[in-house]
Structures are given as C-alpha cells and as structure tokens.
C-alpha positions, 0 to 999 in steps of 0.5 A: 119408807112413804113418801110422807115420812121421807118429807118428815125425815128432811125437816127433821134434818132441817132443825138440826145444829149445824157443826161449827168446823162444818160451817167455818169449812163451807164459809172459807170455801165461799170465800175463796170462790169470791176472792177468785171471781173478784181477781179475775174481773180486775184483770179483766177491767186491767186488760180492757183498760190497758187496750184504752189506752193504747188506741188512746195513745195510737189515736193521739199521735196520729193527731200528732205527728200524722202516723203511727209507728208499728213494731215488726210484730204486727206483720205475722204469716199465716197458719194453714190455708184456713187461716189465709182463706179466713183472713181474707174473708175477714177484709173482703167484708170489713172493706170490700165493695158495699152498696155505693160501688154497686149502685155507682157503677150499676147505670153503667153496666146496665148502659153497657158502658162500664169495662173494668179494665183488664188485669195488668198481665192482660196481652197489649192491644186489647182495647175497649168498645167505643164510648166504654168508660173504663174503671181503672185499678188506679187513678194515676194512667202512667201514659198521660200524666205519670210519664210528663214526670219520668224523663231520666238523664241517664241510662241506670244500669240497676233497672232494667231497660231496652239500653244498658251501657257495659264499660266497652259495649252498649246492649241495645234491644230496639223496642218495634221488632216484628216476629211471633211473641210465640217465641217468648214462652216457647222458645222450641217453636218455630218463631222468630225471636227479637234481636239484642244488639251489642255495640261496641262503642267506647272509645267512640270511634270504634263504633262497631256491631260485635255481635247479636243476642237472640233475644229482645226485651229490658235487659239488665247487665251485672258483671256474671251475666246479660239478662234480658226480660223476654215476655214473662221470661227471664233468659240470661247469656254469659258476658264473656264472648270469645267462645260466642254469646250462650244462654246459661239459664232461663227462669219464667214468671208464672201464669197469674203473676207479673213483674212489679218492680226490679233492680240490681243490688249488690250484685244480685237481682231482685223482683217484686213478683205480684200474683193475684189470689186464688181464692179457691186455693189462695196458698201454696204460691208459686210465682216463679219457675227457676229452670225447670223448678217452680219455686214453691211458697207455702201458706206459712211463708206468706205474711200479714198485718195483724188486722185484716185488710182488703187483698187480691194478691200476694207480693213475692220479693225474690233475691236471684243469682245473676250467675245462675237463676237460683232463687236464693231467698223470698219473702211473701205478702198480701196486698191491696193491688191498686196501691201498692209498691216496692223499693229496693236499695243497699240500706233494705227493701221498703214495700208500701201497700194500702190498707183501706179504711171502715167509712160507715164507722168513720161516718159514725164519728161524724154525725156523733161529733157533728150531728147531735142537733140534726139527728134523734138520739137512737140513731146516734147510739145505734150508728155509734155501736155498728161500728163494733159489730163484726158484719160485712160493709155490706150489712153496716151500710143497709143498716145505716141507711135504712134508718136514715131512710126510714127517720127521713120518710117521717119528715116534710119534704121541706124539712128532708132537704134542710137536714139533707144540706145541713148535714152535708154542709158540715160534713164538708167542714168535718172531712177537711179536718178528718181526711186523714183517718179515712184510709191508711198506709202501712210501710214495711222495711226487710232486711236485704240480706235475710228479706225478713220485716225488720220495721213497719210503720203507718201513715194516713193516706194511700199511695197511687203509684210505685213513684210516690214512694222513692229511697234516697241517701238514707232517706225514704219519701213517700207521698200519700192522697187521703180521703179521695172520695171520701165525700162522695160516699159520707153523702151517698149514706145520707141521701142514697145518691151516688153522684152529687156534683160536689168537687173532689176533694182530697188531702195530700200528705208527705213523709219523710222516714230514715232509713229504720222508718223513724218518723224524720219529718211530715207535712199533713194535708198539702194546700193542694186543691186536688188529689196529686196524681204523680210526682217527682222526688229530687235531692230535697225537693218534690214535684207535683202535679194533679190529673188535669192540671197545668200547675207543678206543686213544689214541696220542700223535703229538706229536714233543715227547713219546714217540709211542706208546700213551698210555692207553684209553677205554671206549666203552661198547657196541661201537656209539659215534662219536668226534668229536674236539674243541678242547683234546683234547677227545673226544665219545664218543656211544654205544649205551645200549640203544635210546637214546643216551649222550654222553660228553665226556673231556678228554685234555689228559694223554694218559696220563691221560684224564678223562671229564668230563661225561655225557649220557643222551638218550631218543631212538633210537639207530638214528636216529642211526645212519641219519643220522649223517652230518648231525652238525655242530659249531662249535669256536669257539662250542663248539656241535654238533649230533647228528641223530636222525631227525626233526631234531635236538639243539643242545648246548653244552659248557664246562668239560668239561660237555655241557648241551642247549640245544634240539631243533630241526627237523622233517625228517629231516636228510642233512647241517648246518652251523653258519655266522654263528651259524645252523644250517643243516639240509638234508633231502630236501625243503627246508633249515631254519635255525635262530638262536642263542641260542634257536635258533628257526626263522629261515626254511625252505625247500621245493624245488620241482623246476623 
C-alpha cells in the first residue's frame, strides 16, 4: 500500500461514527483520571496547610510564653554513617562560619594575633604568644568571673573532688604533688603516682593518717568503692581496708574525649563524656575504655533533633558501676561545644545544648517588616525568598550582600550614608524586640533508669556555662542570653564592616521547667544591660553578674511571685565572691584595694535588698583569690570561714552582722569544713582542726608519704 492511500485510509476512519459504549467508556476513564488528580492536589494543599498552621502555632507561643514545647519524637538517632556525615553537613552549611567570621577574625590572623584556643582536652601549661587575642569556644573564662560565684559550703560527696569526707574517714588528695604525669596513662612505667590520703578523723581527736592510696586526682566515694579520676583515667579501690587498700579496676576515657560533667546517684556514677567528631569517620564512638574493652557506640545509638544543627561532638551519658567499672547503659548525642551542659539528679538526666539560628534569614524578616520605604522592592522579594533556599550560610550571605552592594554602588555617597544609618538605627529597635528569635536552646530530659529521651523542650537563647543550668527540688532552672552579636552581624550585611563600636547587646531570659519539662514559669528579656556571663541559683533566687561588672543582678525564681528581676546590689570592685546564705541572705566579699571587704544583705524582700552589716579585713586580697576554694560555711550554726593564706578567719553572723571570731591555722589551706562543731583545715602537708567556741588548736596532723 502507497503512502498516499495509507493517508486515504485515515480519513476515511476519521469520518466514521464513533460507537456510543466506546465513547461513554473513554469519557468514564478521563473522568476518573481527573477525579484522582483533583483528590490528590487537596491533599496536598490540606498537607501544606496543615504545616502553616503548626509553624503558625510554634510561632505563636513562642511570642507567648517564650518557648516551645517539643515531643520526644523530634529527638531520633541516626541511620548509617551516611546519615550522621549527611546531617552534619546539612548544619555545618545552614549555620556554620560564613563570611562575617572570616573577615572578623581575618586582620587578626593576618597580624599573627589571632589563637583559637586549644580544645579543653589540651594538656595544662600551654600558653599563647605575648599580645595574642585568644578566641574562646565560650564567653564565660571560669577563672575570672565563673569562680567569683562558685564558693560552696560544704564538701558534696556526689561530685568529685580533691576532698571526700566517709562516715569515719576523710579522703584527701593535695592538689601540687610533684611526680610524672606519665603515671596517669601508663601506670607499668617508671613514674611516680601522686598521693590519696586517708585521714582518720571523726571523732576529731583521733585525728590520725590511716593510710595512703597511690593515686592523686578528684575522688569520689560510694559505699562499694573510692574512685579517684586520675588524668583521663578512672581507678578504683575497694573501701574495705583490713586486707590493705587495692584496686579493684581501671576504665580510661579515651583520646579525643573529656569528662564534662559527673555525679554519684542512687548509687551509680554517671558521666557526661563529650568527644569531638571525626568528620572523616564521625561514628561508630568510642568514648571510653571499661577495663581493657573499649565501649563501642554504633552510628544507630547516636541521636539528633529532627532539624539539623550546628555539631562538633557527640555528648556520651554513661551509668557505671562503682563495684565494678562496668558500663551498664549510655546514651549518645550530638552537640554544638561551646553551649552545652549536663545535669544529673534522681528525677532524671537534663542535657541542654545550643542549636544556632539562620541570621540572614532572620535579617530577611527584618528589612521586610522594617524596611519597605528604604529598600526597592526586588531586594525585599528576593531577601524574602533566600531564606527557603537550601545553600550554605555561606552562599545566602554572598548573595545578600551582593545586592546590597550593588543597590548601594548606584546611590550619592550622601544618600548611601542616610540609608546606611537609617537602616541601622531601626534595626536596633527591631532587635530589642527580636532578640530572642535569633538562637534557641533545646532542653532534654532521660530517663535515669532506661537514659532513653523521655521530654524535650526549646527556649530562646543559648546557655554560656554548665552553671546556667541547675536542678532543684523538682525544679529545672535554666538561664539563657539571646541574641549576643546579633547586632554586629545584621549591620556587617548592610555596610560590610565587621566592627561597628556599637555596644553589645543582649537579652537575658529565665526559665523555670518542672521536673517533665512543663513550662512552670519565665521571664523574657531581663532588664540586664549586658549579656550575663555567670550565675548563681539559690532556694528561689538567682544571681548575676556580667563580665566586667561590679554589679550582682537578683532575679526572683519564686512560682508564688513574678519571676524576674527584682532589684541590684553593688559589689563594690569588679574583683568579689558571693555565698548565698540561709534566710536570703548573701555574702558578698570583696576587693578593697589590696585587702578584703565583707559584705552581708538581707534579701528577704527581693525587690528591696538591705545591706546589713560590713566588715573591712587587713589581709590580702590576693590571698584569697589564690585559696578560695578552701571557703566553709555551717548555716545552722551561722559560722563560715574565709581562707587567706596562711590559715584563715572564723566569723559568726546574726541578725544581719557579721562579728570575727578568730584567726586560726598555720598552713595554706586547699579545702575546710565545719562537721561536729570543728573546723577541719586541710593543706598540703597535714590537716589542723579546730574546737568551737574558742576555736582553739584540737589536734594537727603531718602526712608522712608511706
């Protein structure tokens, strides 16, 4: 057949009745094709506008109640390494370094001032070059302002320290021993361990050196075992002496990792082991050695949040048997470093880290809310929709910047300058609402029995310290700081300038959880001027103090008022400690010159504090400050003791006045505690006690190394 009568054929078939059953057929199928695309496209438009809605929801109590509650759900664990290492990626480029750190820090590493400082695993004594500024992985520098806040009362047996005190003995491990850290990871060498002393002491005139434990370090007691945390190893003796002290076993925290937190409870010892990532092998973990077994954390046992976020460590929580070193369960998850923490207590394990927050997307909000009558419209639209695209921090800001720059470039220099400080003069406005959306931390709760995530939450802010966050009959507190640098980098994308002499600004948030992390109380936005760099949690009040400042910040905790700030207390110098006693009481000492200023207030009305009393001592400051640690306190016999340097003061307080009772001791104390109406001193070389009420010598003791 020809091509022409094939074409011939076709028309003919053209020109043909179609069959009515054909068509009716052909018209149902069409039908139910449509009837199909229609359903599907509702449950789409249904799917994304139920997605609205809950961001519309989220974003709506967190204008609220300033956080959000999250389900356990949201915290998963990872697949497979490809999962972990994709993951990680994800928030290295949504949150990572972009251009403003790069040029921030680039005049000082081009100067050969700038030293990142060394990972906190670094060995002691390594300093930087003369002149170098050091870039710290936090703000808070726990030797100038952290410890001002840190005198403790009394010797916590849960929390491991250079002193335990037993029901008969005292475990006594003098901080400058001179011998070979060699000893510490290799304990068949040839060096020479440090020295445990234990002291029998109670009554007190039994005083007597019982015997000594071959190992130094913060030791730990619980009723099967002495552990002593010697270097990055963990060894423990047996606490029955009769048949002579010996070590029952010896786990090691592995190279890469460190201790970050640790507590006894309920009987077992628990530690929060941060480990920085291995990019190049991020998972399996293994943070610790239990004997001569590594404990092994597969890729499948690490967790997450469901949204990415900046990390450079896992956090490892692992419950170990004091009678044995076992490691009888751990829980893993990754972290951001520099703002992360750890708490233990009997109502659960609460974990706190930083999860960072999309700045050019939050400047995006900005300048579409603020800046309509500044800024020509396609740079609004375009800011607006950069904020969806899935590029690194990196890219979003090139690009913002570039249209910026290139608007700008087509403006009077007179007219660049006016936009410039317009747009800067309202976006201070905008960040003194706004601060809390720029970074948020998620809090978690385990389970202490299972260390499965049982409750999450989030909060605005992120948390400086591992003392920002404190658990307290039934109650988690946590105080956060928003926005710290915020308005640094919103006008580094107008102008390109990394520094701008504007003032740092902050906003200083306080939560109060229950024990399930319900929501039980807040307060937004602290009228603090500066970012708060530590702080101090009482019965139902807290402490604070920025970096430079000589001013201590009272916030009110208690759920029967309004939590919040509720008054401010000069300290005096820049240079003071704070010991919070019974009754809202506080104890301020300070720097008077060379010599010391004790302060006492009474902050029964937190919104009107009283200083009561003051005393001015003829000693030196710098003693104090080299030996603080040493400071003891007996609330119910209202009696402390500040160190100096050789020895110490006894004072006694009532009725808001602070009276010297006696100047006691003849060594330079490391640590004291007032037990059975005795003052125990222990020093390097022996222990004094002391009997009230004359508070004379009772007994000393020298150690003798055996």
């Amino acid at each position: 057949m020809t091509p022409r009568s094939v074409k011939r054929k076709h028309s003919e078939l053209y020109r043909q009745h179609l069959d009515l059953k054909v068509a009716l057929g052909i018209l149902s199928v069409f039908s139910l094709l449509v009837s199909i695309y229609l359903i599907a496209s509702c449950g789409r438009l249904v799917s994304s506008l139920a997605v609205s809605i809950e961001s519309s929801a989220a974003t709506s109590m967190r204008g609220a109640d300033e956080y959000v509650a999250v389900s356990d759900s949201s915290i998963v664990n990872f697949e497979s390494q490809d999962d972990f290492k994709s993951y990680i990626d994800d928030g290295k480029r949504l949150y990572g370094d972009g251009l403003f750190e790069a040029q921030s820090l680039s005049p000082l590493v081009e100067a050969g001032k700038l030293v990142v400082s060394a990972p906190k695993t670094a060995a002691k004594g390594v300093s930087a070059p003369a002149g170098a500024v050091t870039v710290a992985t936090s703000d808070l520098d726990p030797e100038i302002v952290k410890r001002y806040f840190s005198l403790t009362g009394a010797i916590d047996g849960s929390i491991p320290d250079i002193a335990q005190i037993g029901s008969d003995k005292i475990y006594f491990s003098p901080e400058n021993q001179y011998y070979s850290g060699a000893y510490a990871s290799d304990p068949d060498s040839d060096s020479v361990p440090g020295l445990t002393y234990a002291i029998t002491a109670f009554p007190a005139d039994s005083l007597a050196q019982s015997e000594t434990i071959p190992s130094d370090g913060d030791v730990v007691l619980s009723p099967d075992s002495l552990v002593v945390f010697l270097g990055n190893a963990l060894v423990a003796y047996n606490t029955d002496s009769v048949f002579g002290r010996q070590e029952i076993w010896r786990d090691r925290v592995n190279d890469g990792s460190r201790v970050l937190s640790s507590k006894l409870v309920g009987g077992k010892l628990y530690l929060a082991i941060e480990t920085a990532l291995d990019m190049a092998n991020p998972c399996p973990v293994k943070p610790v050695t239990a004997g001569d077994e590594p404990y092994l954390v597969k890729c499948s046992d690490i967790y997450h949040p469901k949204n990415a976020m900046l990390a450079d460590s896992i956090i490892t929580v692992v419950e170990i048997s004091p009678a044995t070193g076992k490691v009888e369960k751990s829980s893993s998850f990754v972290v951001a470093s520099s703002n992360a923490a750890v708490d233990f207590s009997e109502d659960g394990i609460y974990a706190a880290w930083g999860q960072g927050g999309d700045y050019v997307g939050y400047f995006s909000d900005f300048v579409n809310e603020k800046c309509k009558s500044l800024l020509p419209n396609y740079i609004l639209e375009k800011s607006a929709r950069l904020g969806g695209y899935n590029i690194s921090l990196l890219a979003k800001e090139l690009e913002l910047r570039t249209m910026l720059m290139n608007w700008l470039a087509t403006l009077s220099v007179e007219e660049q300058a006016r936009i410039t400080s317009e747009i800067s003069s309202r976006m201070k406005d905008y960040l003194d609402g706004n601060y809390r959306s720029f970074e948020q931390t998620r809090v978690a709760r385990m389970d202490i029995g299972t260390l499965k995530f049982v409750d999450s939450a989030e909060v605005s802010g992120l948390i400086p310290d591992q003392s920002f966050v404190d658990f307290r009959d039934g109650y988690l507190r946590i105080m956060t700081v928003a926005g710290k640098g915020s308005l640094e980098k919103m006008n580094w994308l107008v102008t390109g300038q990394a520094a701008n002499g504007e003032p740092d600004k902050a906003a200083n948030n306080m939560y109060v959880f229950e024990a399930n992390l319900k929501i039980a109380g807040s307060a937004a936005n602290l009228n603090i001027p500066e970012s708060a760099c530590a702080v101090r949690f009482d019965d139902d009040l807290a402490y604070a103090s920025a970096c430079d400042g000589d001013t201590i910040y009272l916030i009110n905790l208690s759920l029967a008022e309004n939590i919040g700030l509720a008054a401010e207390l000069s300290a005096g110098s820049t240079d003071f400690f704070i010991y919070p006693l019974k009754d809202r009481q506080l104890l301020v000492i300070s720097k008077n010159k060379r010599n010391i200023n004790l302060a006492l207030f009474d902050n029964m009305l937190a919104a009107k504090p009283e200083k009561k009393s003051e005393y001015h001592l003829n000693d030196y400051w710098a003693d104090l400050d080299s030996n603080y640690r040493a400071f003891a306190a007996d609330d119910v016999n209202s009696i402390f003791f500040l160190p100096v340097g050789r020895g110490g003061y006894v004072f006694f307080h009532n009725n808001g006045m602070i009276e010297l009772q006696k100047m006691v001791g003849e060594n330079t104390p490391s640590r004291a505690f007032l037990k059975g109406g005795s003052l125990y001193i222990l020093s390097e070389g022996g222990v004094e006690i002391f009997g009230a009420p004359e508070w004379t010598k009772v007994k000393d003791l020298k150690f003798v190394n055996k």
